[in-house]
C-alpha positions in Angstrom: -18.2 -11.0 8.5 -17.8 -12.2 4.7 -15.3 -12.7 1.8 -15.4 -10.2 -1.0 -14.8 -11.5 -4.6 -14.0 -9.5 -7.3 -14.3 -10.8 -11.3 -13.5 -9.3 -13.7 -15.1 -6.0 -12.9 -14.4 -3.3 -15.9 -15.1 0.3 -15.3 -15.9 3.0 -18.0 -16.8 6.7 -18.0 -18.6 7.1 -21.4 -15.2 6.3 -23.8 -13.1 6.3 -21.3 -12.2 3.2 -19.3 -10.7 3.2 -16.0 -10.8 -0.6 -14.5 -9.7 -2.9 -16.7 -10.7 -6.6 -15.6 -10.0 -6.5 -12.1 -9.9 -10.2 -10.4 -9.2 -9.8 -6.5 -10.8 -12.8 -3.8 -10.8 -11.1 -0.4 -11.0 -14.2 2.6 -13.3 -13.8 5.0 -11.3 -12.0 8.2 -8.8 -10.7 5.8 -7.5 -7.3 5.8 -6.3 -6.4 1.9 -4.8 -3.0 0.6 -5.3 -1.1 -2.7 -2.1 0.5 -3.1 -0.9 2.4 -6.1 -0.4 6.1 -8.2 -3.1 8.5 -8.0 -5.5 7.6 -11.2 -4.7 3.9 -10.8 -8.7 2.6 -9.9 -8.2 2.3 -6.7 -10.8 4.8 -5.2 -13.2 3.3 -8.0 -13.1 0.1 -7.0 -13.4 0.9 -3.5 -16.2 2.7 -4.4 -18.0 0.0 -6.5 -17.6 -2.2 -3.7 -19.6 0.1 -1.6 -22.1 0.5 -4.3 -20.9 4.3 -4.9 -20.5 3.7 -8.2 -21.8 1.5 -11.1 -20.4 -1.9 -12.3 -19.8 -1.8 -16.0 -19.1 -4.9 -16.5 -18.2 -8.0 -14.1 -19.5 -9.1 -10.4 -18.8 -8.2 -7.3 -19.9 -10.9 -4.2 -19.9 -10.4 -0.6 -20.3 -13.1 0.8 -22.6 -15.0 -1.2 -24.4 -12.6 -2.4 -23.7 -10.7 -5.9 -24.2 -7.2 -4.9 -24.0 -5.2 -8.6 -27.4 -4.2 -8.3 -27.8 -3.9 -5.0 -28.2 -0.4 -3.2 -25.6 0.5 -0.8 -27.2 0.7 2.4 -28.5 -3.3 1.8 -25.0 -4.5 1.0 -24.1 -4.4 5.2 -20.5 -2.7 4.7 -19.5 0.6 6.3 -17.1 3.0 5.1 -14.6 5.4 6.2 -13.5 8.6 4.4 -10.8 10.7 4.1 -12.6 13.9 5.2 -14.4 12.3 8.4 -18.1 13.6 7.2 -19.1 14.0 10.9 -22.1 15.8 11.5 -20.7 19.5 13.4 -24.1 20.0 15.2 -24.0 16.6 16.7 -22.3 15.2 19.7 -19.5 12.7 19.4 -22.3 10.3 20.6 -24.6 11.4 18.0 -22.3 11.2 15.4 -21.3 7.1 16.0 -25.1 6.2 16.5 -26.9 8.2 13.7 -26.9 5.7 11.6 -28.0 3.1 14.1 -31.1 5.9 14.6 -31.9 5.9 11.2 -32.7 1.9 11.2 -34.4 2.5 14.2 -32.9 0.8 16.5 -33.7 1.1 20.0 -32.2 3.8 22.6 -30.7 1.1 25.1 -28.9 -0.7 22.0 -28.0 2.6 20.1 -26.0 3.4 23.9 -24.8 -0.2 24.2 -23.0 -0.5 21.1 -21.6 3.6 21.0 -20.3 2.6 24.6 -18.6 -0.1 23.3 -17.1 1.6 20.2 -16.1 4.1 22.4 -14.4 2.1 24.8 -12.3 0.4 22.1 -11.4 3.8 20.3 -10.5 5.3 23.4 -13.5 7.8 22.8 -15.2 7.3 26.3 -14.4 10.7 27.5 -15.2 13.0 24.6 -18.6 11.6 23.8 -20.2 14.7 25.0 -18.4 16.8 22.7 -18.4 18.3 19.4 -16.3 17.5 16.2 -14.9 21.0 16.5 -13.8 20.6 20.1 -11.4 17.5 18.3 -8.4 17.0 17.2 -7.7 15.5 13.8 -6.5 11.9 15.0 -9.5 12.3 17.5 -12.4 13.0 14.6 -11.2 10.3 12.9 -11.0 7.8 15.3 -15.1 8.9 15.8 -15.3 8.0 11.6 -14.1 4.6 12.8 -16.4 4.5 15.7 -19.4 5.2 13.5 -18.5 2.5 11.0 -18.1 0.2 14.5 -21.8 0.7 15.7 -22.9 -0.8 12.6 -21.0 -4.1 12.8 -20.8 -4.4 8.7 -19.6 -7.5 7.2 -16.9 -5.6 5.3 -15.0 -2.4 6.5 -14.3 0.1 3.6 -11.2 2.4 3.9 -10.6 5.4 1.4 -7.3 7.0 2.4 -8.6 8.0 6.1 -5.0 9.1 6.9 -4.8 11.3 4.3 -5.5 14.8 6.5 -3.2 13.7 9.4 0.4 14.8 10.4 3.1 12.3 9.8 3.4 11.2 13.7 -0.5 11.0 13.9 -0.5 8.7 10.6 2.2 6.5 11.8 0.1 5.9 15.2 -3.4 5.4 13.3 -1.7 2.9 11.7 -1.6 0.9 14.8 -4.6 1.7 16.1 -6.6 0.5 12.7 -4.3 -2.3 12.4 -5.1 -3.2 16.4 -8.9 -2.8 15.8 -9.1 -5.3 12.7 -7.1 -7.6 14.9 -9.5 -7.1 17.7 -12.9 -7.1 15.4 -11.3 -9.6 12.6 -13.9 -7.7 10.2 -13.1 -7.9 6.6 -11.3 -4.9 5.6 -10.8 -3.1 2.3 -8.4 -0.1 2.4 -7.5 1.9 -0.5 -4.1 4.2 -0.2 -1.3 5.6 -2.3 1.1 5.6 0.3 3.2 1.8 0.0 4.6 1.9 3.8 0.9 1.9 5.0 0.0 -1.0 2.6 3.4 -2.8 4.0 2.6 -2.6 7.7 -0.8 -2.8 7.5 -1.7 -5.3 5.1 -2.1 -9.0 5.2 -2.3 -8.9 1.6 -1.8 -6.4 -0.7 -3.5 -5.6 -4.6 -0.9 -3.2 -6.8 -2.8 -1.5 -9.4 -1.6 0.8 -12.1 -3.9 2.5 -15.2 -6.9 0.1 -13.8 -4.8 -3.0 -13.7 -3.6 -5.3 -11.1 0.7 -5.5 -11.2 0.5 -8.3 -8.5 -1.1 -9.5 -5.2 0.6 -11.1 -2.3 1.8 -10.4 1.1 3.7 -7.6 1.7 7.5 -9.0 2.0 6.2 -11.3 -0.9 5.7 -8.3 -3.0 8.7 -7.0 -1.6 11.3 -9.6 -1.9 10.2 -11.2 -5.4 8.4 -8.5 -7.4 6.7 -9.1 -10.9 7.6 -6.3 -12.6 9.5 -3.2 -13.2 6.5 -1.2 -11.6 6.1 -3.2 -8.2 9.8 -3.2 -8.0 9.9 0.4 -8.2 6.9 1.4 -6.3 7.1 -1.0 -3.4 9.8 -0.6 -1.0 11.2 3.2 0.4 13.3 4.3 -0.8 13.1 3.1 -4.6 14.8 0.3 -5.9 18.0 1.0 -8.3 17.7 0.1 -11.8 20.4 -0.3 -13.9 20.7 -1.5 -17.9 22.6 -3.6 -19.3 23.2 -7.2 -20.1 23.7 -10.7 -18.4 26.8 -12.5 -18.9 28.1 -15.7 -18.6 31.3 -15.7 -20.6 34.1 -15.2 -18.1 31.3 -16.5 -15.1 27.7 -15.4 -14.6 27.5 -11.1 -14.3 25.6 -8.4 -15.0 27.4 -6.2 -17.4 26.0 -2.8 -16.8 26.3 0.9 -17.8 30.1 1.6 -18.9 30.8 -2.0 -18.9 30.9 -2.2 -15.6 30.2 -5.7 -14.0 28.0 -6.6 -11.1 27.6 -9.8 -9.8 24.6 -12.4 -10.0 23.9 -15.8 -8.8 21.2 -17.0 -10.9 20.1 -16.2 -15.0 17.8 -18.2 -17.6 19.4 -20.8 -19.4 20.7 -19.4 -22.7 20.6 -15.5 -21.2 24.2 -14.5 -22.6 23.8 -11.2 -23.7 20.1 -10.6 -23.2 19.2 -7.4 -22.5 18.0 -6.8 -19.0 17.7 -4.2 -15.9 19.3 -5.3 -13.2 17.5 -4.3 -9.9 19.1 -3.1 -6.5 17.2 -1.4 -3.5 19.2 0.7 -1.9 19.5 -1.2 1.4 21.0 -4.4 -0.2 24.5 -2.0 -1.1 27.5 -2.6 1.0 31.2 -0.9 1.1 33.8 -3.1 -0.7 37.3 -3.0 -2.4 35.9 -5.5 -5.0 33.0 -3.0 -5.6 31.9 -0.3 -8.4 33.8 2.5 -7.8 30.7 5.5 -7.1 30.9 9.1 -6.5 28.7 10.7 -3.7 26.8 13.6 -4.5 24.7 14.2 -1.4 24.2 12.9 2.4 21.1 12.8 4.2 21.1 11.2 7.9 18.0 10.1 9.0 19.8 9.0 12.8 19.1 5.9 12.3 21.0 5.3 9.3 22.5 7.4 6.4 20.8 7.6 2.9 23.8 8.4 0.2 22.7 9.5 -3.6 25.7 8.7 -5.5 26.8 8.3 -9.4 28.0 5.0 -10.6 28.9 4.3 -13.7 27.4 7.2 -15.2 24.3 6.7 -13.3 22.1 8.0 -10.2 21.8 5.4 -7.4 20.5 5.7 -4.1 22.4 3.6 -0.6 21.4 3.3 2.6 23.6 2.3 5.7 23.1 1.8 9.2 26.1 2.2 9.7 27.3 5.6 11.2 30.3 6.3 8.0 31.4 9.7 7.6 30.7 10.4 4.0 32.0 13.8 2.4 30.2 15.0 -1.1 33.0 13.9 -4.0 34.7 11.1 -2.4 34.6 8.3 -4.2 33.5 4.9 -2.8 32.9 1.6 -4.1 29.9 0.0 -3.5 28.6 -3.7 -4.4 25.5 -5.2 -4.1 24.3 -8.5 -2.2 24.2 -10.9 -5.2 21.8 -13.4 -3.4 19.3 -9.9 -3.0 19.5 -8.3 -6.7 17.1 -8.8 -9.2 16.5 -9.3 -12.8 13.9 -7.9 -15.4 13.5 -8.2 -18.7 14.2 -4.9 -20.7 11.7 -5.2 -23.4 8.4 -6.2 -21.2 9.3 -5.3 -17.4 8.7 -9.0 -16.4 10.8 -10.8 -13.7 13.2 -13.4 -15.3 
C-alpha cells in the first residue's frame, strides 16, 4: 500500500487544456472518489495516475516515488475498467492470473493467490468457466479478482459499474466497498454518478472543466458545500435555488422571488440587501401555515417517501416527504424550509457566504 499525491498536474491536448492544476493527497489506506460531469478530467487523471496518459505539467507520487516518467506496469497499481477486458478464450482462472503468468511467477503461487481472490469475490465455483458463461455483476467481480492477484499499492477504478443494472450497481457497491475494507488498499475511483461517490467514499474530489470544486468527506460536502456547483451536484435530488436578497430590516430573511420572505439564522455582517441565492434541498421542506404558499404540479411516490415538484413564487422547486400526504396536482400548499439547514451563496461568484 502507498499514498498518492497529486501537484499541480495540468493536462493539455495540443491547444486544448483539460486539467487545470489539480492538487489532491491521497493517505495511504484511503479510499477517494473522482466524481463529477462527463468532460470534467476525471477519466484523465485516473488515467495519468496509471500512467495511460502523459503528465503535461506537475508530479504525481506514489508513495515516495515520482512516477511521471515511469511506465505503467513499474508503477505497482492495478486497474479496473468499465468494460471488464477479460480475455473470452480463457478460464475465469486464467483470466485473474494472466498477469501474474506474465511476471513469471510460479504455478503453486499463481493458484495460491487466484484461490484466495476467488474466495473473497465469491468466485470459487465459476473458476472453470468462461466470461461468456457469466453474468455481468459476475465478470466484473473476475476484473476485481484480476486486479487482486496482483496486490498493487494502489487500486484504480474507472466507472466499473457503468454496464450494470441498477440492483446489480447498488450491490457492487457493497461488495467494492466490503473489499477495500477487507484489503485497506489505496483506492482511486473515478465516477459521474454522486450517490456512489457518497456511499462509497471516505473522501471525495469534485471536479468541473479540469478543476477541483472541493474535497472532503462525503456529508462534509454535503452539509456545507463551497459553491453553487457542489451544492447542485451533490445530494439527489438537486438542491433548490432561489434569488434574491438577504435582509435584516424588519429581522434577518431572505427576500426571494415575488418578495416573498424565507427565513435564515445567520448572514455576513453588513449583508442588507446583498444579492444572493438562497439554497434549499428538497428534503429540508416541511408543511406549515407560516410557510410560502406553493402550487403542486406533479407527484411521484417512491414508497418510501413522496417527491413533490411544485411552483413557488413563480419558481420550480422540488420536496420530498416521508410522510405518506395525499397530495392532488393544483392544490396549493405552503411549504417552509428548516432555517438552521438552508444555505447561502453569493450571486455574483457562486461562493458560500
Amino acid at each position: 500500500m502507498a499514498s498518492v499525491a497529486i501537484r499541480d498536474v495540468r493536462k493539455s491536448f495540443g491547444s486544448t487544456h483539460v486539467i487545470h492544476g489539480v492538487t489532491v493527497a491521497i493517505a495511504d489506506g484511503e479510499f477517494v472518489v473522482l466524481v463529477g460531469p462527463s468532460g470534467c478530467g476525471k477519466s484523465t487523471l485516473l488515467r495519468m495516475i496509471a500512467g495511460l496518459e502523459n503528465i503535461s505539467a506537475g508530479e504525481i507520487r506514489i508513495g515516495e516515488r515520482i512516477v511521471n516518467n515511469v511506465p505503467p506496469k513499474e508503477r505497482d497499481i492495478a486497474m479496473v475498467f468499465q468494460n471488464y477486458a477479460l480475455y473470452p478464450h480463457m478460464t475465469v482462472a486464467a483470466n485473474m492470473g494472466f498477469s501474474l503468468k506474465l511476471r513469471g511467477a510460479p504455478r503453486e503461487e499463481i493458484d495460491k493467490r487466484v484461490a484466495r481472490a476467488a474466495e473473497i469475490l465469491g468466485l470459487a465455483p465459476l473458476l472453470a468457466r468462461y466470461p461468456r458463461q457469466l453474468s455481468g455483476g459476475q465478470r466484473q467481480r473476475v476484473a476485481m479478482g484480476r486486479a487482486i492477484v496482483r496486490d498493487p499499492q494502489v487500486f484504480l477504478f474507472d466507472e466499473p459499474l457503468s454496464n450494470l443494472d441498477a440492483k446489480l450497481r447498488v450491490a457492487m457497491r457493497t461488495e467494492i466497498k466490503e473489499l477495500h475494507q477487507r484489503l485497506k488498499t489505496t483506492t482511486v475511483y473515478v465516477t459521474h454518478d454522486q450517490i456512489e461517490a457518497m456511499t462509497m467514499a471516505d473522501k471525495i474530489v469534485v471536479m468541473h472543466d479540469g478543476l477541483v470544486e472541493q474535497i472532503g468527506a462525503p456529508l462534509e460536502l454535503y452539509d456545507r458545500p463551497d459553491n453553487l456547483f457542489v451544492a447542485g451536484f451533490i445530494g439527489s435530488p438537486a438542491m433548490n435555488f432561489l434569488k434574491g436578497a438577504v435582509r435584516t430590516n424588519g429581522g434577518l430573511a431572505f427576500e426571494g422571488p415575488g418578495g416573498v420572505r424565507l427565513p435564515l439564522t445567520a448572514a455576513p455582517a453588513a449583508a442588507d440587501g446583498r444579492a444572493a441565492i438562497y439554497g434549499v434541498r428538497p428534503e429540508h421542506f416541511t408543511l406549515a401555515d407560516d410557510g410560502v404558499e406553493a402550487e403542486v404540479q406533479v407527484i411521484e411516490p417512491t414508497g418510501s417517501e413522496i417527491l413533490i415538484a411544485a411552483k413557488m413564487a413563480g419558481q420550480d422547486v422540488l420536496a420530498v416527504f416521508r410522510e405518506r400526504h395525499q397530495f392532488k396536482p393544483g392544490e396549493r400548499i405552503r411549504l417552509k424550509p428548516r432555517p438552521g439547514l438552508v444555505h447561502l451563496f453569493d450571486e455574483a461568484s457562486g461562493k458560500r457566504i
